[in-house]
C-alpha positions in Angstrom: 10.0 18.1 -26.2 12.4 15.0 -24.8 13.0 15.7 -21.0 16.4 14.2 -19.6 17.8 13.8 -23.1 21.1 12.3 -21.0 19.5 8.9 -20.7 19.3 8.9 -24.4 23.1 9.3 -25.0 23.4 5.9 -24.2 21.4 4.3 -26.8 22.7 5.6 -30.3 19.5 4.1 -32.3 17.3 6.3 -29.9 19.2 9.5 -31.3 19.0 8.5 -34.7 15.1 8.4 -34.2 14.7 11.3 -33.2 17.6 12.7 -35.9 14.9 10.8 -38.3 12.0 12.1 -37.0 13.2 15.4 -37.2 14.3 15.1 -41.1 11.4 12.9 -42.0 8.8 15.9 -40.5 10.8 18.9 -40.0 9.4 19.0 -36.2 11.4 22.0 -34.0 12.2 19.4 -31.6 13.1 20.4 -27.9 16.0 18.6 -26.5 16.0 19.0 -22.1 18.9 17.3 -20.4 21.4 18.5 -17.5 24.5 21.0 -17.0 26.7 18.5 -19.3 24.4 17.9 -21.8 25.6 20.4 -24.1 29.0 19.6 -24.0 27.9 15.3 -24.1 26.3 15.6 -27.3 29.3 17.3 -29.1 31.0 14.1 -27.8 29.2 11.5 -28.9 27.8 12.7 -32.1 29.2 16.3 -33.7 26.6 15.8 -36.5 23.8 16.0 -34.1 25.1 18.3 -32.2 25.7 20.8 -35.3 21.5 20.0 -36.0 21.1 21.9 -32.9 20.3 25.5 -33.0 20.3 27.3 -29.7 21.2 26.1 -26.4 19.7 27.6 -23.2 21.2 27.5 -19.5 18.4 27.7 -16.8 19.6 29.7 -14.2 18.3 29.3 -10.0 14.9 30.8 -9.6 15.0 34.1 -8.2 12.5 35.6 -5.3 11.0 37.4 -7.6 10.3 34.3 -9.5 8.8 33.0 -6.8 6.4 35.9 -6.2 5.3 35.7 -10.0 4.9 31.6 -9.5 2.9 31.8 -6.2 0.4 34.8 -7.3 -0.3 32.7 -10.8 -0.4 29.2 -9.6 -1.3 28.8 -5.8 -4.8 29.5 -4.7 -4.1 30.8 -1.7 -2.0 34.4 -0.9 1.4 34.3 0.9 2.8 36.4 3.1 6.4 37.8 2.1 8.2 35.7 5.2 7.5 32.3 3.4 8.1 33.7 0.1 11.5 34.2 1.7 11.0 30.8 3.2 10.7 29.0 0.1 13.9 30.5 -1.2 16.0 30.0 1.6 15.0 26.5 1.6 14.6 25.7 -2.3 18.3 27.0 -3.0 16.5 28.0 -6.5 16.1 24.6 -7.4 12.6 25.0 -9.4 11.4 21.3 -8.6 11.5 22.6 -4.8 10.0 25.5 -5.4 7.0 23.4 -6.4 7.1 20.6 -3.9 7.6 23.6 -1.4 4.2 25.4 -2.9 2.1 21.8 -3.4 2.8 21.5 0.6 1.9 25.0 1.4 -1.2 24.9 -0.5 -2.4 21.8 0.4 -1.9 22.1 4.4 -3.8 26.0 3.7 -6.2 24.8 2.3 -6.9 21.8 4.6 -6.8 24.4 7.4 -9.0 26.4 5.7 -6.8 29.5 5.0 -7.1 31.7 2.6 -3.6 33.3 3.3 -0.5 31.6 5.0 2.1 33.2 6.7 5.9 31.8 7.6 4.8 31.0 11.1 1.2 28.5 9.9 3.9 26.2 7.8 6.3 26.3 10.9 3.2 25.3 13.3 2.2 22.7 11.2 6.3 21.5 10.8 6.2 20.7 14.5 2.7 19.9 14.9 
């Protein structure tokens, strides 16, 4: 898997590694880059870009998203207000979701909560 593929467009060698690696190994290789992406590759190189098999489009994180990510990752319980909370203030944006949660969890647990509400996060905001 190569996260933020973009930077990579600059640099034509770079591609042709990984073009290489994948001919040399036949590796499934996982290409990660932005909204554009997509559409950059088929500029710079169409014979890379017809190597590729399936393009995905990650869409905001949902509330219910949230509520699965929360119950299988935090180690604390939330209340529904902060679930709320978090995706008010994350605008589905998936890396804020999980700076949001870090921050919950670690202020719970360093008050020694075992579940946080809307209003504990708020106190400890203005505190």
């Amino acid at each position: 898997m190569i996260d933020e593929i973009d930077y990579a467009f600059r640099y034509p060698q770079l591609l042709g590694a990984i073009r290489d690696i994948v001919d040399e190994t036949l590796s499934i290789v996982i290409l990660v880059g932005m909204q554009n992406a997509k559409d950059r590759l088929a500029q710079i190189n169409e014979y890379y870009f017809d190597r590729c098999n399936a393009f995905y489009e990650f869409k905001p994180v949902t509330r219910q998203d949230i509520i699965q990510l929360m119950n299988s990752v935090l180690d604390v319980q939330v209340d529904s207000d902060l679930v709320t909370y978090v995706h008010f203030h994350s605008t589905g944006n998936l890396r804020l979701v999980m700076k949001l949660m870090r921050m919950i969890e670690d202020r719970a647990l360093k008050q020694g909560l075992t579940k946080v509400t809307r209003q504990d996060i708020e106190k400890l905001r203005t505190a």
